[in-house]
N, C-alpha and C positions, 0 to 999 in steps of 0.2 A: 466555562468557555467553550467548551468542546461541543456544547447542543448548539451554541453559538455556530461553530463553525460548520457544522451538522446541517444548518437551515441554507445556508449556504447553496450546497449539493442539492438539497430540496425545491431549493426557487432558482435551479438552470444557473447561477456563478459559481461554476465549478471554480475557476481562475481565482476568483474572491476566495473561498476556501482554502485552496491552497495558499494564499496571502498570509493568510491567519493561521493555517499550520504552520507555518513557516517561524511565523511570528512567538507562535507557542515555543516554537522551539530555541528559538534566539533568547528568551525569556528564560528555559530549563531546558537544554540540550539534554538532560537524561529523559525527555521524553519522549524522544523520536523514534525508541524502538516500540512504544505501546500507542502510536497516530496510524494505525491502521486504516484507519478513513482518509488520510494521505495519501498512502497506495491507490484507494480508487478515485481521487482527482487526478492523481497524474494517468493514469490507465485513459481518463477521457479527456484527458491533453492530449494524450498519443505520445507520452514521456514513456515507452515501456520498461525503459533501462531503470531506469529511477525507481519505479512504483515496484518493480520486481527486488529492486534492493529494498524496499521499503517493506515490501512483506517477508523478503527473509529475516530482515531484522528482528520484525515480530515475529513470527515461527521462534526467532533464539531464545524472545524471553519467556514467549506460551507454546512450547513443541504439541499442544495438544490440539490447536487450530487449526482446524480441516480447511474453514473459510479460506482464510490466508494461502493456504497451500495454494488451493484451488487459483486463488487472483494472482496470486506468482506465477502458475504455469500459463492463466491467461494473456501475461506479460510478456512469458519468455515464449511462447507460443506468435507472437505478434512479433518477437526481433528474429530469432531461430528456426520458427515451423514447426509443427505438431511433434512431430519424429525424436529431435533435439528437447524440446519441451519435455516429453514424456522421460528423457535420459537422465534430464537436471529435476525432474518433480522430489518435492521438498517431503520427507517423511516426516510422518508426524505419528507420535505416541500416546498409543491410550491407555 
């Protein structure tokens, strides 16, 4: 389902994609913390609240994910300002 929703993001319906994560999750609410690809539909929605919950989520269940960090502080960069961003940046573990 997930390449599924993957093509989505591919062929410009970001909006479509998030339909069907949504959907995935309505289906198995335990897996909204590993919909990573979540986080960057809502980021090109301009949801940045959202997408930045949505990467910390996953940071909690893989603390070794740089990407993630990375699209979190993109997020909260985009509600907060670089400054604030750099305060909240999500540590991650190697």
């Amino acid at each position: 389902m997930l390449a599924f929703i993957n093509t989505f993001g591919i062929l410009g319906d970001v909006s479509g994609s998030l339909v069907e994560f949504d959907r995935a999750i309505e289906l198995d609410p335990r897996q909204k913390a590993y919909l990573w690809q979540r986080g960057l539909s809502l980021y090109y929605l301009d949801r940045f609240e959202e997408g930045a919950e949505q990467f910390r989520l996953d940071v909690a269940q893989n603390p070794n994910d740089t990407e993630e960090s990375i699209c979190c502080f993109l997020c909260e960069a985009q509600l907060y300002g670089v400054d604030e961003a750099r305060k909240r940046y999500l540590k991650v573990s190697h």
